[in-house]
Steps between C-alpha positions, in 0.01 A plus 500: 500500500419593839596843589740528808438683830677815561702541772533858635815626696757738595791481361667417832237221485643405166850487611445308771289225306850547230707418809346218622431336155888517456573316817267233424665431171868516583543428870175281658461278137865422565450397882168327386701315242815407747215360790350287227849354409602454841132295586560316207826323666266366809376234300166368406267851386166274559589567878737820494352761670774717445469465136117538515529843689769615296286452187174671669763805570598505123176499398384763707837732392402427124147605601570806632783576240192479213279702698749777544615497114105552439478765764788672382419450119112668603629810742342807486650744660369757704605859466364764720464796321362763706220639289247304737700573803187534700390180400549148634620334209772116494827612611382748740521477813208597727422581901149433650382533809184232584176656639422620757817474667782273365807552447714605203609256227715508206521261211626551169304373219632254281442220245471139603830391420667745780238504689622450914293607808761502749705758300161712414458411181169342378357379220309698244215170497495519876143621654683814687664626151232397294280786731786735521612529166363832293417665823645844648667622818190561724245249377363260709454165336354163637720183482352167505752290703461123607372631858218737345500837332724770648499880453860711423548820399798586286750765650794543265595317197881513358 
């Protein structure tokens, strides 16, 4: 038996995943369902597109409903204890300035699952984590990005 992938998150993260997972299976599977009924009355399926589209969109919902159960079923869940406070660690969040003279950023580490850029949070498999992770406030570290290598130096972690 193959063993599963972990899938770390906050709990937030978790609850959200919960949320979503729940409106899949009582509300969209039931609109899914209704569309495919209603397609049905057109006439021939060999040339319904409505019928054809609302079966791709049920198959995509029931895709997404198993890969939430597994998520779900695999969380870890991060706690942030603060006996490695100084420490960039998953679930922290941490703010780096890019050398010589960038500006600030801020992203808050997280695992794949909630991982989402625009809010500042990035994955713990993404290039910038990977080099950030296990590091302290004041360390400069070198990123390999898509565009090249890039120098930051850490200036508060929380």
């Amino acid at each position: 038996m193959a063993v599963e992938k972990s899938y770390y998150m906050t709990q937030e993260g978790k609850e959200k995943l919960e949320k979503e997972l729940e409106y899949l299976k009582t509300d969209r599977r039931q609109e899914v369902v209704e569309r495919i009924k209603i397609a049905r009355d057109f006439g021939d399926l060999s040339e319904n597109s409505e019928y054809d589209a609302a079966k791709d969109e049920q198959a995509f919902v029931e895709q997404r409903i198993t890969q939430l159960e597994k998520m779900i079923r695999n969380a870890v869940i991060i706690e942030n204890d603060d006996a490695n406070a100084d420490t960039v660690a998953l679930g922290k969040s941490v703010t780096f300035v890019e050398l010589p003279n960038g500006e600030e950023e801020t992203y808050t580490i997280v695992g794949s699952a909630e991982a989402d850029p625009f809010e500042g949070k990035i994955s713990n498999d993404s290039p910038m984590a990977k080099s950030l992770l296990g590091q302290e406030v004041g360390s400069e570290v070198t990123v390999s990005t898509p565009g090249g290598d890039i120098q930051v130096k850490i200036l508060k972690i929380s």
